[in-house]
N, C-alpha and C positions, 0 to 999 in steps of 0.2 A: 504494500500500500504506500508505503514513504515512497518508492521512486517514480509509484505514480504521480502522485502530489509533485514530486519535486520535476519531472518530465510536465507538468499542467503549468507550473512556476515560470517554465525557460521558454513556456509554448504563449503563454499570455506575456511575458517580455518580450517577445520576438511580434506577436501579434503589435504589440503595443507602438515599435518602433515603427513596423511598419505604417501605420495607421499616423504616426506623428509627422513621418516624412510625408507620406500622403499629403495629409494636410496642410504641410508648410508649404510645397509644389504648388499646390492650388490655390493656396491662399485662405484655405477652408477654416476658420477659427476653433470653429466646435468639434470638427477631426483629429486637430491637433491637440485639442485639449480629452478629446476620449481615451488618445494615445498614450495623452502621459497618464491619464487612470489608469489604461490596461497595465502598464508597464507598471507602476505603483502597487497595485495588485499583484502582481509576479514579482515585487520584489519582496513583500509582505509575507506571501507563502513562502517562498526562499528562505527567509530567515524563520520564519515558524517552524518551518523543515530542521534547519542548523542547529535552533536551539534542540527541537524533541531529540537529534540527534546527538546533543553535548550533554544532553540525560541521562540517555540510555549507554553511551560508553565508558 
């Protein structure tokens, strides 16, 4: 289940960026700012991952 989670973290980081560039391209203000959510999301699981992981070892 962790490397699920942590594979879902690097997949909404990667969604994120894309979605930011997107929007800077076009000039799209609300794109670019979904992007940096997705990506803030992914980095949020990330570290929730790190920590469960600095628990259990």
């Amino acid at each position: 289940m962790a490397a699920d989670e942590k594979a879902q973290a690097k997949t909404e980081q990667a969604k994120g960026k894309i979605k930011e560039a997107a929007g800077r391209t076009v000039g799209n203000e609300r794109l670019t700012g979904e992007g940096r959510t997705d990506q803030a999301k992914g980095d949020a699981r990330q570290a929730k991952e790190k920590v469960k992981d600095a628990l259990t070892d």
